[in-house]
C-alpha positions as CSV (number, residue, x, y, z in Angstrom):
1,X,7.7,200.5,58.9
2,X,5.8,203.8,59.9
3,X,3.1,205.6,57.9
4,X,5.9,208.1,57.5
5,X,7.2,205.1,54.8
6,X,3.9,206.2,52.4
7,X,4.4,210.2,52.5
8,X,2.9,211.4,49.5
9,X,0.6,208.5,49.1
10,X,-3.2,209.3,48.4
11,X,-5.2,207.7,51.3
12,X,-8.4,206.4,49.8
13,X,-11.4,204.8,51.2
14,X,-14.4,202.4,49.3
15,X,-16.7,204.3,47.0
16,X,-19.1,201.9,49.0
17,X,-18.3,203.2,52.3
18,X,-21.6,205.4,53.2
19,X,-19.2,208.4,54.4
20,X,-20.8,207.9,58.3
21,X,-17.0,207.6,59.6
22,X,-17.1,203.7,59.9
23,X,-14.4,202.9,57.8
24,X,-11.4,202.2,57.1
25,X,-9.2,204.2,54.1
26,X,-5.9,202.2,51.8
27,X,-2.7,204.2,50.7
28,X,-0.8,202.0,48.1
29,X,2.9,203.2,47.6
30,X,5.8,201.3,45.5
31,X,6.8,199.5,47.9
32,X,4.3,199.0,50.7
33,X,0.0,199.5,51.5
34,X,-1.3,201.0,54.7
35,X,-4.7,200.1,56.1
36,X,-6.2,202.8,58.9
37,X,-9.1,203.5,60.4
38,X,-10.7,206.9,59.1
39,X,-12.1,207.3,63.0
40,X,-8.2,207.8,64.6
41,X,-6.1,208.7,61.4
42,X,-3.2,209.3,63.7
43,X,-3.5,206.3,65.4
44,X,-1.5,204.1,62.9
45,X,-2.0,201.9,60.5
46,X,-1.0,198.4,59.4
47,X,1.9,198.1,56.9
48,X,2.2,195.8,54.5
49,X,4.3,194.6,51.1
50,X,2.7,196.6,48.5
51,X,3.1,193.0,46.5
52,X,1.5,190.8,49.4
53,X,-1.4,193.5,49.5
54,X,-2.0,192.7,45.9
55,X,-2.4,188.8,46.5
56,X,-4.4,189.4,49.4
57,X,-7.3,192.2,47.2
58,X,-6.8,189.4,43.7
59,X,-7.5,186.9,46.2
60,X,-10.5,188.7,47.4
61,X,-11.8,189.5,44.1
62,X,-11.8,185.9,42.8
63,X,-14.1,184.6,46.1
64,X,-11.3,182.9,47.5
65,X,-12.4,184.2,51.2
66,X,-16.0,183.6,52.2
67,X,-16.8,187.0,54.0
């Protein structure tokens, strides 16, 4: 799938980010979620189920990963 897959989706980066251009910036559509880094927007992104994306931030959020 291409970014073209989340058209209309609003791309949105942490509101811990410190706005220096190091990070990277999440669309979530119906279907899918796009990760891409905010340095080389057109460069791509990484496509994912919008569901797996979902198990991967719930995971996150209940310290599953050590990061």
């Amino acid at each position: 799938m291409s970014v073209a897959g989340l058209a209309g989706a609003r791309w949105i980066t942490s509101s811990y980010s410190g706005g220096n251009g190091n990070c990277v910036e999440v669309a979530v559509g119906l279907e899918h979620a796009g990760v891409r880094d905010t340095k080389d927007r057109a460069g791509g992104a990484l496509i994912v189920p919008e569901r797996q994306w979902r198990s991967f931030i719930n995971a996150v959020k209940s310290a599953h990963y050590e990061l």
